[in-house]
N, C-alpha and C positions, 0 to 999 in steps of 0.2 A: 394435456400438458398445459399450464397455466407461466405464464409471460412473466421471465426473473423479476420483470417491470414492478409489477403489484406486490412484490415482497422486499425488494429492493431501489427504492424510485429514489434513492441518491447518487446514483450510479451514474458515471458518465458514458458514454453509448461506446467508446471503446471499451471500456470494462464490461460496460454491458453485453455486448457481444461476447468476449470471452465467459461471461458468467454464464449465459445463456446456453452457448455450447458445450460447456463442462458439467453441466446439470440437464442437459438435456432429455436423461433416458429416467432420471427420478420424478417419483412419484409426489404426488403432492403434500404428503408428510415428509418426506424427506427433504424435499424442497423447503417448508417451514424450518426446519430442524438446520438446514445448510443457513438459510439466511438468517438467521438466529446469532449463530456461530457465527457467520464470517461477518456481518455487522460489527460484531464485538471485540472482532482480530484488526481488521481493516484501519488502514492509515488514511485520514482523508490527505487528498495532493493539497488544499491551501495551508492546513498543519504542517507540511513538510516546509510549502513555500517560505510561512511566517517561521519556522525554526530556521530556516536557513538565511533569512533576515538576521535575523539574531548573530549570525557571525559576524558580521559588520558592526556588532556591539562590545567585541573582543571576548565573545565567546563562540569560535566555530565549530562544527561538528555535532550540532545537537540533532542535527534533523538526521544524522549518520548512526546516532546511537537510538534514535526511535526507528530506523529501518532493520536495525538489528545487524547493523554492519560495525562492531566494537573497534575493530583494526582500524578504519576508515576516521573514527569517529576522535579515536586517543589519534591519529594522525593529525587531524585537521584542527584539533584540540591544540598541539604543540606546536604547531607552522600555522598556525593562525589562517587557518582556510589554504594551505598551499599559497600563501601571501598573497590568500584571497582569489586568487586566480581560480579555485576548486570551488569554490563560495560559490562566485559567479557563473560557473559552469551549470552545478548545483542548482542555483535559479533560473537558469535560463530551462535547465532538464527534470526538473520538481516534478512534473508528469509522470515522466518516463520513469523517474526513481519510484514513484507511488506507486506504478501500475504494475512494476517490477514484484517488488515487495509485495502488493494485494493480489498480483498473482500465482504469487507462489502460496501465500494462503489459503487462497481460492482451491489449488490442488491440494491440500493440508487436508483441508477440510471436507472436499469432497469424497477422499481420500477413507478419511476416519466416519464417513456418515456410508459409503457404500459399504465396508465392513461390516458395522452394525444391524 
């Protein structure tokens, strides 16, 4: 079994961890074929950060509509970030929203390569 490392060396070692245990039991094509795919799904966290900059430019809720949260996104959109207060939240938790989001793809993906 070869180290998510060498297929995935953008990863930050929390992700990495989870990536590492959810591919665990694949083999080394399937392993190519997951990081393949989940490179191509995958949110980086500074993306998230610098869109969530961006609501401070009076347009909030962009980094909510690349996580794929629409509700979240037309909210923060019309309250101008929760009058910024969700903005800054937002920033401060750009991690955790990334890692949320990439790990649900992470399962997506693994999800539709162990079927195959």
């Amino acid at each position: 079994m070869s180290n998510i490392y060498t297929y995935l060396p953008e990863l930050e070692y929390e992700e990495m961890l989870y990536i590492q245990n959810l591919v665990s039991n694949f083999d080394e094509q399937q392993l190519i074929q997951f990081s393949n795919i989940y490179r191509n799904r995958r949110k980086d966290p500074t993306l998230i950060l610098l869109t969530a900059l961006v609501g401070f430019l009076g347009i909030s809720g962009i980094h909510r509509f690349l996580l794929n949260q629409i509700g979240m996104g037309i909210l923060y959109l019309l309250t101008a970030g929760l009058c910024f207060i969700g903005t800054i939240i937002d920033l401060i938790n750009y991690k955790k929203l990334a890692f949320e989001y990439n790990s649900n793809i992470a399962r997506e993906v693994a999800g539709i390569i162990k079927r195959n």
